[in-house]
One Martini backbone bead per residue (centre of mass of N, CA, C, O) as a GRO file, in nm:
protein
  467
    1UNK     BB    1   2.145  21.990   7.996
    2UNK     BB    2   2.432  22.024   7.888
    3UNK     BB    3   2.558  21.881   8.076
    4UNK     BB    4   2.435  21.607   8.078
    5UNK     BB    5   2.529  21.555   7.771
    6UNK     BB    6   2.811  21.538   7.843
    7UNK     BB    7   2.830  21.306   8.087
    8UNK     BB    8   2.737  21.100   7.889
    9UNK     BB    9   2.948  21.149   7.659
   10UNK     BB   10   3.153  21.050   7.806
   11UNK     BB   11   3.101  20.798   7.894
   12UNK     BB   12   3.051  20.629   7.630
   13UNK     BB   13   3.373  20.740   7.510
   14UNK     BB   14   3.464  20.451   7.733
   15UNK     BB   15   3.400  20.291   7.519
   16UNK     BB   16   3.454  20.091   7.238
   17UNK     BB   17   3.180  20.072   7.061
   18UNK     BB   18   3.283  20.364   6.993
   19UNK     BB   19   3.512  20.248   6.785
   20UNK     BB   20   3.412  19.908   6.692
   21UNK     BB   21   3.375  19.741   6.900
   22UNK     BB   22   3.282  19.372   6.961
   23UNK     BB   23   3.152  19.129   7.074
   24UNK     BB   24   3.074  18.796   7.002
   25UNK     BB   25   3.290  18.847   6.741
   26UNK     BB   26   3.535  18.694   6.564
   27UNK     BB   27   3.562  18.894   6.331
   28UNK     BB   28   3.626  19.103   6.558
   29UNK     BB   29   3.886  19.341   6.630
   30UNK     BB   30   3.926  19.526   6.899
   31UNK     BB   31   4.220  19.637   6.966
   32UNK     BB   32   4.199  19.926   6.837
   33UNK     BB   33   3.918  20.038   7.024
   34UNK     BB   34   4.086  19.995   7.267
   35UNK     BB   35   4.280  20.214   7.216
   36UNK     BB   36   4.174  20.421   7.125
   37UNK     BB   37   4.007  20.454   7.413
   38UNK     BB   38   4.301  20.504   7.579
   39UNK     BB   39   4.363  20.748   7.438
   40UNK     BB   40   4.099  20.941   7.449
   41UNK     BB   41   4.032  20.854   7.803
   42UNK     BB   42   4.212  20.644   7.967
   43UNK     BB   43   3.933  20.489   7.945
   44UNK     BB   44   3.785  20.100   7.964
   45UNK     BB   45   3.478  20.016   7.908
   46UNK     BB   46   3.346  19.708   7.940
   47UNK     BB   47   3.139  19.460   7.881
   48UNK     BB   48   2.963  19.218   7.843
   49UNK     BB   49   3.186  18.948   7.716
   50UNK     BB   50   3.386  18.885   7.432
   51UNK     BB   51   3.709  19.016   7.332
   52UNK     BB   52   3.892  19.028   7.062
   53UNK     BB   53   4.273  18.990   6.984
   54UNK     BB   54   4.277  19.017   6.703
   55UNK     BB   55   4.285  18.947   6.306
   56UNK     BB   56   4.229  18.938   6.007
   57UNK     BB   57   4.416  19.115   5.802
   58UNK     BB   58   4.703  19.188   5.863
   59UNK     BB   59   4.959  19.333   5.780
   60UNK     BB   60   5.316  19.325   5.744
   61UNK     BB   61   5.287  19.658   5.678
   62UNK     BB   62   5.111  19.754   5.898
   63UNK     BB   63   5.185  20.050   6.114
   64UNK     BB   64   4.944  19.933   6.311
   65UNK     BB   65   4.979  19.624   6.389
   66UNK     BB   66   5.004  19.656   6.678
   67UNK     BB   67   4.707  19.782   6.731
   68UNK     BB   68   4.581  19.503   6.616
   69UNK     BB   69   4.699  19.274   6.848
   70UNK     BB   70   4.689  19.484   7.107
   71UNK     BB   71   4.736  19.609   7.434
   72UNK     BB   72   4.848  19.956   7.433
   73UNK     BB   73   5.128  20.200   7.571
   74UNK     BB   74   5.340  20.484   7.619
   75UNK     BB   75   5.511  20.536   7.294
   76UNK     BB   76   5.346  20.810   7.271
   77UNK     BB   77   5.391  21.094   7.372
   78UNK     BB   78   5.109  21.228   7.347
   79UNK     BB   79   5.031  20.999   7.548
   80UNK     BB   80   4.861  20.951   7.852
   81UNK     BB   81   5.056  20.675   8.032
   82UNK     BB   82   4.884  20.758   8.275
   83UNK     BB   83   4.598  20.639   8.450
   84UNK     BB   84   4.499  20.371   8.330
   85UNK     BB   85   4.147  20.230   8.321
   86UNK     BB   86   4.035  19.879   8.325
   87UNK     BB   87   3.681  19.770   8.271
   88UNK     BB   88   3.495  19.533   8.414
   89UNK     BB   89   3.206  19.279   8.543
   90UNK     BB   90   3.405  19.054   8.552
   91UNK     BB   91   3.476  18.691   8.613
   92UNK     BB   92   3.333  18.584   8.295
   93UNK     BB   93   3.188  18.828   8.152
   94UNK     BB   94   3.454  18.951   8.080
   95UNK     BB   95   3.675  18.885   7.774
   96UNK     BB   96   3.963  18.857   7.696
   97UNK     BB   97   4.107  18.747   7.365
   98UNK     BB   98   4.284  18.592   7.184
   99UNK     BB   99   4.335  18.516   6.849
  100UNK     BB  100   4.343  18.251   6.610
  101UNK     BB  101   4.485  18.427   6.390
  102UNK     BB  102   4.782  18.477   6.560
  103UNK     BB  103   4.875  18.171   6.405
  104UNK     BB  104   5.233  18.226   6.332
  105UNK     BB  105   5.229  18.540   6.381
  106UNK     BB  106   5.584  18.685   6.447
  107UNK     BB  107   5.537  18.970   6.332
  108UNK     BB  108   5.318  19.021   6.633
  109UNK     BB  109   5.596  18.947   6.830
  110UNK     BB  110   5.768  18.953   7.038
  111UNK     BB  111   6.098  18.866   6.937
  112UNK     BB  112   5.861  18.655   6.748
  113UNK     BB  113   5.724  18.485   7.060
  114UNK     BB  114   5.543  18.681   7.166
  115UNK     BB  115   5.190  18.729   7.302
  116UNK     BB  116   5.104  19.001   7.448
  117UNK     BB  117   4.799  19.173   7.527
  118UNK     BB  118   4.951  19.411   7.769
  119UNK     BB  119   5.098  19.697   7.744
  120UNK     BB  120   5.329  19.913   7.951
  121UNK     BB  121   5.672  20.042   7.836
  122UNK     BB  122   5.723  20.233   7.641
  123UNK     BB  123   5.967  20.305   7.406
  124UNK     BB  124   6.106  20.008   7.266
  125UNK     BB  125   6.027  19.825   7.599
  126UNK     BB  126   6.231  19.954   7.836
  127UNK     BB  127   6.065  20.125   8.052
  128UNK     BB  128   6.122  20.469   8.056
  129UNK     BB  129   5.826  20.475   8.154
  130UNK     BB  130   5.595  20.607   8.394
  131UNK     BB  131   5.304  20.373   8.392
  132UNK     BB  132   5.142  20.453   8.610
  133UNK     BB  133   4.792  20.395   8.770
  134UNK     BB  134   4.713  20.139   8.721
  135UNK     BB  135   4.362  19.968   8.631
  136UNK     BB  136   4.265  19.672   8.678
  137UNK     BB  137   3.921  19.521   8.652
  138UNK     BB  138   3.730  19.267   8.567
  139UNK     BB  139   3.881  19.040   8.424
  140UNK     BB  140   3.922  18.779   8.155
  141UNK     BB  141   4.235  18.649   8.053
  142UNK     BB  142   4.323  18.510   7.760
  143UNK     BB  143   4.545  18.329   7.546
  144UNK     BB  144   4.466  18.103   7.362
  145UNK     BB  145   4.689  17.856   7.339
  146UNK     BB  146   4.547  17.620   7.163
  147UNK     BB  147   4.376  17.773   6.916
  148UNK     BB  148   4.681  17.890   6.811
  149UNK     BB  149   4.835  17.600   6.835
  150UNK     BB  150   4.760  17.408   6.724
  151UNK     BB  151   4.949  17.406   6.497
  152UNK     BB  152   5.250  17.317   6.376
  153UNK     BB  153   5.564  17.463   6.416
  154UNK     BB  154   5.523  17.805   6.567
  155UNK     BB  155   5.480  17.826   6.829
  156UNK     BB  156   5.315  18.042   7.080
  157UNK     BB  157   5.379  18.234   7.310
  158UNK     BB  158   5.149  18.319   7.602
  159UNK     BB  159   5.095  18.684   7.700
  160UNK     BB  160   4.963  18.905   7.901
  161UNK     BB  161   5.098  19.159   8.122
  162UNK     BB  162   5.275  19.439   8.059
  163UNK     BB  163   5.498  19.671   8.321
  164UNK     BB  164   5.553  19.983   8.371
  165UNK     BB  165   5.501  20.144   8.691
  166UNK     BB  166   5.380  20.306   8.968
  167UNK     BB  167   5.113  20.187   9.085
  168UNK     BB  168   4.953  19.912   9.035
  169UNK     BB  169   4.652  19.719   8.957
  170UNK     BB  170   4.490  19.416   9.046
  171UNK     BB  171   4.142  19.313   9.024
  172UNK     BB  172   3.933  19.048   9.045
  173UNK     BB  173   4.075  18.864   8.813
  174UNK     BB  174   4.142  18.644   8.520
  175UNK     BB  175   4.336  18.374   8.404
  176UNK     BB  176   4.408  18.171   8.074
  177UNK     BB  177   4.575  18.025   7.860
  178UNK     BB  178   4.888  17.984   7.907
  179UNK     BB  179   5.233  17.948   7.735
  180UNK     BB  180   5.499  17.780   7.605
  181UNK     BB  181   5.651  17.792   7.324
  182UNK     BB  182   5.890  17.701   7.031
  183UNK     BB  183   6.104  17.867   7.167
  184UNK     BB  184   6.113  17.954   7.472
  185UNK     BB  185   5.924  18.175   7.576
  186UNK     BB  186   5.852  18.321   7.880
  187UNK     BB  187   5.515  18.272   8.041
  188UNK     BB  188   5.391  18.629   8.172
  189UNK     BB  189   5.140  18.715   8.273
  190UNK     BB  190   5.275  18.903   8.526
  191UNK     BB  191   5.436  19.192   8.492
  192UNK     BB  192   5.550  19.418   8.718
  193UNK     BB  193   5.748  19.717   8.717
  194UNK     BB  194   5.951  19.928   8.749
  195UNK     BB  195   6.100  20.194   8.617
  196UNK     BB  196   6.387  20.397   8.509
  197UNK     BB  197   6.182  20.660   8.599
  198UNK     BB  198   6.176  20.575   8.859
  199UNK     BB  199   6.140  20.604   9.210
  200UNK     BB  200   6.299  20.514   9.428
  201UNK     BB  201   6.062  20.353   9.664
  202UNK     BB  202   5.802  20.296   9.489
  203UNK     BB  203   5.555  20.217   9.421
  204UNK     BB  204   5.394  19.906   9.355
  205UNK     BB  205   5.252  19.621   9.312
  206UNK     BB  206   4.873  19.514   9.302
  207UNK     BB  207   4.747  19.176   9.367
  208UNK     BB  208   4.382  19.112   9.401
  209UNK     BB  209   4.151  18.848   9.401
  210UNK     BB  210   4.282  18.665   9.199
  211UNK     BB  211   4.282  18.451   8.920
  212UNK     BB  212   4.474  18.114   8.822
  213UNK     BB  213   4.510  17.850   8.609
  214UNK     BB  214   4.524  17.635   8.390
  215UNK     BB  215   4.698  17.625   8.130
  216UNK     BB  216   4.784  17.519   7.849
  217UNK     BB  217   4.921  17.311   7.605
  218UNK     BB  218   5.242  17.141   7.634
  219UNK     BB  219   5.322  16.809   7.463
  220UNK     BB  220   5.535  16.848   7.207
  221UNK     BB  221   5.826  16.889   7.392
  222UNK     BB  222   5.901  16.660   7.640
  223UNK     BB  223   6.268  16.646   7.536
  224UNK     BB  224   6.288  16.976   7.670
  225UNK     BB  225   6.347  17.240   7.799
  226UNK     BB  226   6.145  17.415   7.961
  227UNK     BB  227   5.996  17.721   8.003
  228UNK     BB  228   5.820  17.878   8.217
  229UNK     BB  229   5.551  18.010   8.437
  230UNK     BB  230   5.473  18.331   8.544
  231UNK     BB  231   5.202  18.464   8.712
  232UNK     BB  232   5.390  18.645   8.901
  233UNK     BB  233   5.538  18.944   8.894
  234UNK     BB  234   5.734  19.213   9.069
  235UNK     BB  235   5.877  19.541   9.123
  236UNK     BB  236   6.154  19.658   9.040
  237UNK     BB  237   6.441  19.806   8.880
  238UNK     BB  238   6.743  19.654   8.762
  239UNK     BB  239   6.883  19.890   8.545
  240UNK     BB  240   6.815  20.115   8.795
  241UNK     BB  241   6.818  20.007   9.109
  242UNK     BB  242   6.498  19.981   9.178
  243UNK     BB  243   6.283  20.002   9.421
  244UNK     BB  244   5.989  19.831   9.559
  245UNK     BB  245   5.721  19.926   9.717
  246UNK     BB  246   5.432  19.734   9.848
  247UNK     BB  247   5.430  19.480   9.722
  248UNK     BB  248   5.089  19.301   9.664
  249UNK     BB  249   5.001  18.959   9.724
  250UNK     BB  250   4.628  18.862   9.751
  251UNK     BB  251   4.385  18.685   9.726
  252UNK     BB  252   4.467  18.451   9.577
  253UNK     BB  253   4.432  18.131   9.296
  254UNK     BB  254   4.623  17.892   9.225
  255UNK     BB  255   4.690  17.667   8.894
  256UNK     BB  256   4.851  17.383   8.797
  257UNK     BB  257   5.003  17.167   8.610
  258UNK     BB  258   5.200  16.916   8.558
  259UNK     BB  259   5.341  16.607   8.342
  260UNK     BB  260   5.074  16.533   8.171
  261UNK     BB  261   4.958  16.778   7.924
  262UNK     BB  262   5.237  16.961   8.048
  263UNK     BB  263   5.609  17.115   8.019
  264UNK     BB  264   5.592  17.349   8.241
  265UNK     BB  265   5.714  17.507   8.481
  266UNK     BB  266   5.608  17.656   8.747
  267UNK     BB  267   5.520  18.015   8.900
  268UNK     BB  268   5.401  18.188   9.090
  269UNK     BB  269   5.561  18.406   9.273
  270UNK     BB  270   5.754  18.718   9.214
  271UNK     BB  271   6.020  18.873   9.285
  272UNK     BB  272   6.201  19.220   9.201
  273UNK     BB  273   6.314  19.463   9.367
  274UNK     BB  274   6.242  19.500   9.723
  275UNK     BB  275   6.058  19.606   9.971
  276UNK     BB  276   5.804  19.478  10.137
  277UNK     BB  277   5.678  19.246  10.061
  278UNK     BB  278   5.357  19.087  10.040
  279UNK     BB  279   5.216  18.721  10.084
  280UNK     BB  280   4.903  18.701  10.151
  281UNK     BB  281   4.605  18.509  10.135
  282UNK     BB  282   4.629  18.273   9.966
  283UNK     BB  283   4.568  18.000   9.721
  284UNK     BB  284   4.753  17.650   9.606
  285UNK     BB  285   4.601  17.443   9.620
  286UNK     BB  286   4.794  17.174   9.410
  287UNK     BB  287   4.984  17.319   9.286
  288UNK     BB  288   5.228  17.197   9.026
  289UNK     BB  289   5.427  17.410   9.193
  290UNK     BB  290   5.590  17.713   9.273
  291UNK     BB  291   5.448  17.924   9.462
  292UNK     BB  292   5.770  18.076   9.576
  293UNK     BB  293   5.980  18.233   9.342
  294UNK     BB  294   6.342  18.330   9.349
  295UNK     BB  295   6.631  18.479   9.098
  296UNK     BB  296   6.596  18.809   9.158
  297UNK     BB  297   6.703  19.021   9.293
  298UNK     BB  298   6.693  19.253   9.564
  299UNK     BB  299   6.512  19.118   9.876
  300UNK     BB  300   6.365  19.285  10.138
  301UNK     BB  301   6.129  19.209  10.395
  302UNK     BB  302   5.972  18.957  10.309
  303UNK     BB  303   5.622  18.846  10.339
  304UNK     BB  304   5.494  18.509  10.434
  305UNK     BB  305   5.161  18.468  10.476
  306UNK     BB  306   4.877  18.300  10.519
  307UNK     BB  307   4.914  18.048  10.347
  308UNK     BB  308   4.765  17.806  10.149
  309UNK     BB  309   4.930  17.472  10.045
  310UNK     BB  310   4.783  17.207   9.966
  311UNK     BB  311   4.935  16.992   9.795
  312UNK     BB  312   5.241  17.034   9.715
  313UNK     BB  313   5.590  17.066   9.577
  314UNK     BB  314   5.675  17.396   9.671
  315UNK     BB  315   5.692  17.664   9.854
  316UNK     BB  316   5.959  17.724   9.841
  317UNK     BB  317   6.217  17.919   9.637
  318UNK     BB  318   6.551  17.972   9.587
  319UNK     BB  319   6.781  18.171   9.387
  320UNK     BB  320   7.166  18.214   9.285
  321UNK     BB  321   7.288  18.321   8.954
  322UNK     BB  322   7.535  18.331   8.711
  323UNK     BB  323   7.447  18.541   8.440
  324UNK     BB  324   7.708  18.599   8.300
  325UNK     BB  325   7.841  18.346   8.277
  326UNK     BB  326   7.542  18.265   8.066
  327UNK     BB  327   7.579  18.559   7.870
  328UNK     BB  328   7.873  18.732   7.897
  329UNK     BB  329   7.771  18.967   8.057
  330UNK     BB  330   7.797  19.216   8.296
  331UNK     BB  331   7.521  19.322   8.318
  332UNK     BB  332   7.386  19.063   8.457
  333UNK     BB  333   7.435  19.142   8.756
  334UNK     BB  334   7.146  19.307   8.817
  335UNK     BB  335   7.028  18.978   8.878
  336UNK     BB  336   7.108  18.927   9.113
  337UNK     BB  337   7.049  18.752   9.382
  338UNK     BB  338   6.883  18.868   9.737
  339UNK     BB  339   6.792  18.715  10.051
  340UNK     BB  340   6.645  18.919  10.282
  341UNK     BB  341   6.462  18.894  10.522
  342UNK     BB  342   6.288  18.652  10.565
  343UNK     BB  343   5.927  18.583  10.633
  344UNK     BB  344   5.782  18.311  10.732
  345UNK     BB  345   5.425  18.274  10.817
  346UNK     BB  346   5.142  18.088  10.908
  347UNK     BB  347   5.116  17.863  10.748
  348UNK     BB  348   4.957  17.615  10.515
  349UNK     BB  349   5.182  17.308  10.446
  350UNK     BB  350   5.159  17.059  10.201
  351UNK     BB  351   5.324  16.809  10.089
  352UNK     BB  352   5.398  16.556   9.803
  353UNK     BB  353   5.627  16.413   9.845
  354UNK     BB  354   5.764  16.152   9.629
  355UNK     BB  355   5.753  16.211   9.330
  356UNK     BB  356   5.595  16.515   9.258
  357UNK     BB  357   5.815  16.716   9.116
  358UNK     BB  358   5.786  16.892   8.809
  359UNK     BB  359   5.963  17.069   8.701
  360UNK     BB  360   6.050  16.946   8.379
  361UNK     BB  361   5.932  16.657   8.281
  362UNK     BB  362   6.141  16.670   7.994
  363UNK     BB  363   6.436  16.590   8.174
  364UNK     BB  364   6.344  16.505   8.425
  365UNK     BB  365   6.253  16.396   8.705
  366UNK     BB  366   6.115  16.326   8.994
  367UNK     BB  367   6.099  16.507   9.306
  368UNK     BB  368   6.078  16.597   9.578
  369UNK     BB  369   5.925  16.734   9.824
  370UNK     BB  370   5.891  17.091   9.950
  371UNK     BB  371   5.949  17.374  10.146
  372UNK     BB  372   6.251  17.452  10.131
  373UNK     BB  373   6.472  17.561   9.868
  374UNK     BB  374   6.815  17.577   9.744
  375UNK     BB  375   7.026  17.782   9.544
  376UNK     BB  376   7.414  17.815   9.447
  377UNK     BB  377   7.639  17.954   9.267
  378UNK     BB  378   8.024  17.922   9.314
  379UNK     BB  379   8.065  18.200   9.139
  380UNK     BB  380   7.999  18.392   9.332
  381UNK     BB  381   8.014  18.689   9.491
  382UNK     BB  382   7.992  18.684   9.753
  383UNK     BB  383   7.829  18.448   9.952
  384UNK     BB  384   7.787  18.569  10.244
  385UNK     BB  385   7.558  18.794  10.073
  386UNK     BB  386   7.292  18.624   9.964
  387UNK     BB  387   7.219  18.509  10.249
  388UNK     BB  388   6.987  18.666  10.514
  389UNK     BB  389   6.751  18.581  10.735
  390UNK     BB  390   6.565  18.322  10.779
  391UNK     BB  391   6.220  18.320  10.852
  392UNK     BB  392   6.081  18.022  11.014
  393UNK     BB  393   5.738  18.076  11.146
  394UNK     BB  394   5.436  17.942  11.277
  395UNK     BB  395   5.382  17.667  11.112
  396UNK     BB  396   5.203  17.456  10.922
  397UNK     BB  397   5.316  17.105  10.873
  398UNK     BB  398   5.352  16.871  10.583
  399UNK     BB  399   5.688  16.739  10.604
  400UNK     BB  400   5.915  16.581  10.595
  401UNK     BB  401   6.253  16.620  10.751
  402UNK     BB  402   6.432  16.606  10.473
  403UNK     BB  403   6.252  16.844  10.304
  404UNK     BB  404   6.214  17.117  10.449
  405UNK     BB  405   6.537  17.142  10.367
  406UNK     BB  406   6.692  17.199  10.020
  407UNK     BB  407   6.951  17.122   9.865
  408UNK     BB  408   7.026  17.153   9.490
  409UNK     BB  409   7.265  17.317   9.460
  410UNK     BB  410   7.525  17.421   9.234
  411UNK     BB  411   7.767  17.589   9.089
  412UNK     BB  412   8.108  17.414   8.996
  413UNK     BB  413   8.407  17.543   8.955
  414UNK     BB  414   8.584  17.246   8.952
  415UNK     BB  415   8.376  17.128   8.711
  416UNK     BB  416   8.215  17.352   8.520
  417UNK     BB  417   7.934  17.254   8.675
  418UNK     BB  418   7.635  17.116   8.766
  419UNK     BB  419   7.579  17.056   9.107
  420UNK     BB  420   7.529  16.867   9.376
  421UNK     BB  421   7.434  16.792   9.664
  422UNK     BB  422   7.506  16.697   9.970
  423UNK     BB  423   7.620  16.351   9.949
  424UNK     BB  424   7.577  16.341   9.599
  425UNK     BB  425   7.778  16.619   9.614
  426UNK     BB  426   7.978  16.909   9.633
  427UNK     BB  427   7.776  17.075   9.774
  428UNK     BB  428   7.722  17.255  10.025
  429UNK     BB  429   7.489  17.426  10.284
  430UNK     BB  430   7.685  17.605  10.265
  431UNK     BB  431   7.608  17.915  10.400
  432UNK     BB  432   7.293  17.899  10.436
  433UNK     BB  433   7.158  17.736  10.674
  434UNK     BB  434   7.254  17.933  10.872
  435UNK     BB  435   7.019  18.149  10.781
  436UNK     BB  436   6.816  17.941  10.900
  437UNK     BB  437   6.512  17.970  11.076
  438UNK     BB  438   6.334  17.771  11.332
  439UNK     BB  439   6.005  17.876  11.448
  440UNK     BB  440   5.769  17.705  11.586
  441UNK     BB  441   5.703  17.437  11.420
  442UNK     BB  442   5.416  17.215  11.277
  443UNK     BB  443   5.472  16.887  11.213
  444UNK     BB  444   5.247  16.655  11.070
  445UNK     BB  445   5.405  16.417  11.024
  446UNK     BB  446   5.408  16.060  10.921
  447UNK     BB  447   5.563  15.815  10.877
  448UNK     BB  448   5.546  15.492  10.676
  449UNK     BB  449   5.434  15.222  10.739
  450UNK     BB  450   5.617  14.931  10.794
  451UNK     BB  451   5.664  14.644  10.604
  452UNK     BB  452   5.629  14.325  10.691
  453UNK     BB  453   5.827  14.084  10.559
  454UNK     BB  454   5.740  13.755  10.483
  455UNK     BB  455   5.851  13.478  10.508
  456UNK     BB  456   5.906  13.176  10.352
  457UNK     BB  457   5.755  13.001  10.638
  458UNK     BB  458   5.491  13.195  10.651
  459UNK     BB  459   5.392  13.118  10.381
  460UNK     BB  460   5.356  12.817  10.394
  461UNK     BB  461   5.166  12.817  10.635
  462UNK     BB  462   4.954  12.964  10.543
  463UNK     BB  463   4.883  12.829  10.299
  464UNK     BB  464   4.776  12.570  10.462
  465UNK     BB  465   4.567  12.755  10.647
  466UNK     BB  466   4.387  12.761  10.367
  467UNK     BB  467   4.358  12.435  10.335
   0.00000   0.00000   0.00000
């Protein structure tokens, strides 16, 4: 009987209820309740309901207003940083949500502009924690990028999930609401990498099953350069050098617009630091961004396959910069990215043809759909070992042939600007062009038919003929 007794109350002392939560009133802030509850059983079982994460009354001297804002762990050493495990009853059922009172308050912000709800990135947040074998599962991630920033004047980035650490898991799981502020800083719905001290070739990040929503709006700054929005990144640690294994995003549905009623540009999945990463078996039908987006980290062996994109602007993006040159620092060549051994393979993807693809919508006008884009600045070292061995294959696909591979240009060193691609700017196709090869792709595109212009001498005669 005391046996019974004590797995009752161990069971019940993993609900955040007995620590101060309560679900469904704005007025009670969930987040410390929750992180109490993290600290002492590694385990928060919600139940369905909304807990708001942030509330009224924070002073800005509060020593704990960070555990009062934000769900987090990993920063205390005496806190066991691993194995820590956030379940819900499922997506729409349970609702992380940002609460409308965090708006404005810089000071509960990550370098004072991202409100970011949930981390797990060891002290000081540069990773230096290995807060491995984290599982979320059935939970609804709210951002409510709208009703922290109604106010102009403040706005602040609304973002997900920040982790460091190996073999992390998102599954089941539905984010939404999620948007950058008016400083510019990108919003990661989930960023999951690898420590400083995780072990090199470390199992990465599974993402599974997950739905992605639409953004919230972000109307305020149209000519802008706005900063974009990306909804999963994985993978290995940069500044560690560090690879990562396995990472699998699978079964998962992205969703959101760009250039109606908000002007960040989309990312779906990106990659970085991986060997062997899988992204397949994904749902992109619509969305009005880069499905698979690339830019940093050397990237061995990924597979792309079996992935529906239906209407989209553009399906894989890969991209080459010259970080140093950007920020000034050699530090940031860790940064360069490697694209090797790509292989694209049976998916199905409809491109939205001309002037359909917003990539900024707040700078650039819009454009032409494609299904594989690619740029390089000239400026970077051995260029010919950056693009290695891209192999599409086996792929429905329908899409313009001028579009289907697409050179946007990259940083031209003799004019110290960004060129346009050959034949309306000075970047040449080469090395790139020539690592990408094209294997038995069914492409059902059809030109439209051109519409033979009547002479004025027939616009005459049909004229008599109506009379």
């Amino acid at each position: 009987m005391t046996g019974f007794s004590f797995i009752q109350k161990e069971k019940y002392m993993s609900k955040p209820e007995q620590y101060g939560a309560k679900s469904n009133d704005i007025k009670v802030n969930s987040a410390y309740a929750i992180n109490k509850c993290i600290m002492e059983n590694n385990k928060c079982e919600l139940d369905e309901g909304t807990y708001y994460i942030g509330g009224e009354g924070i002073g800005e001297t509060d020593p704990e207003k960070v555990l009062k804002s934000g769900i987090l762990w990993g920063f205390n050493p005496k806190q066991n940083e691993s194995g820590v495990t956030i379940i819900g009853k499922g997506k729409g059922k349970t609702i992380l949500k940002l609460s409308k009172h965090l708006s404005g308050r810089k000071d509960l912000a990550v370098n004072g502009n991202q409100l970011i709800m949930v981390q797990a990135v060891g002290p000081g947040g540069d990773g230096r924690v290995d807060c491995k074998d984290i599982v979320f599962k059935g939970i609804t991630f709210d951002g409510n990028y709208d009703e922290i920033n109604e106010a102009k004047g403040n706005e602040l980035t609304t973002a997900g999930c920040t982790t460091f650490g190996s073999n992390t898991l998102y599954e089941d799981c539905e984010f939404k609401g999620f948007n950058v502020g008016k400083d510019n800083a990108t919003s990661f719905i989930i960023i999951s990498l690898l420590s400083k001290n995780s072990k090199d070739g470390s199992k990465g990040t599974s993402v599974r099953r997950c739905d992605f929503h639409s953004p919230g709006r972000n109307n305020r700054y149209p000519e802008y350069d706005t900063e974009q929005i990306v909804h999963v990144q994985v993978g290995g640690n940069l500044a560690g050098k560090i690879f990562a294994t396995g990472c699998t995003v699978e079964q998962c549905t992205f969703r959101g617009d760009a250039g109606k009623t908000q002007f960040s540009g989309l990312a779906g999945i990106s990659v970085a630091n991986t060997k062997g990463a899988l992204i397949r078996h994904n749902n992109f039908d619509g969305f009005e961004g880069m499905c698979y987006y690339v830019d940093t980290g050397k990237n061995i062996d990924t597979i792309v396959e079996q992935n529906s994109a239906i209407n989209v602007p553009c399906f894989i993006r890969l991209s080459a910069q010259n970080y140093v040159r950007q920020y000034g620092n050699e530090w940031w060549a860790v940064n360069y990215a490697y694209h090797h051994n790509l292989v694209v393979l049976n998916n199905n993807v409809v491109t939205t043809g001309k002037g359909t693809w917003k990539w900024k919508p707040g700078k650039y006008a819009a454009w032409d759909g494609v299904f594989l884009a690619y740029s390089m600045d000239r400026d970077l070292p051995d260029l010919s070992s950056i693009f290695k061995n891209i192999v599409i294959e086996e792929n429905n696909i329908n899409v313009s042939p001028d579009n289907l591979l697409k050179n946007l240009g990259g940083w031209w060193p003799m004019s110290r600007t960004y060129g346009n691609a050959v034949p309306y700017g000075p970047v040449p196709n080469e090395p790139v062009i020539n690592e990408i090869k094209l294997l038995n792709n069914t492409n059902a595109y059809k030109p439209e038919p051109v519409v033979k212009q009547k002479t004025v001498t027939e616009k005459i005669k049909n004229l008599f003929k109506c009379k």
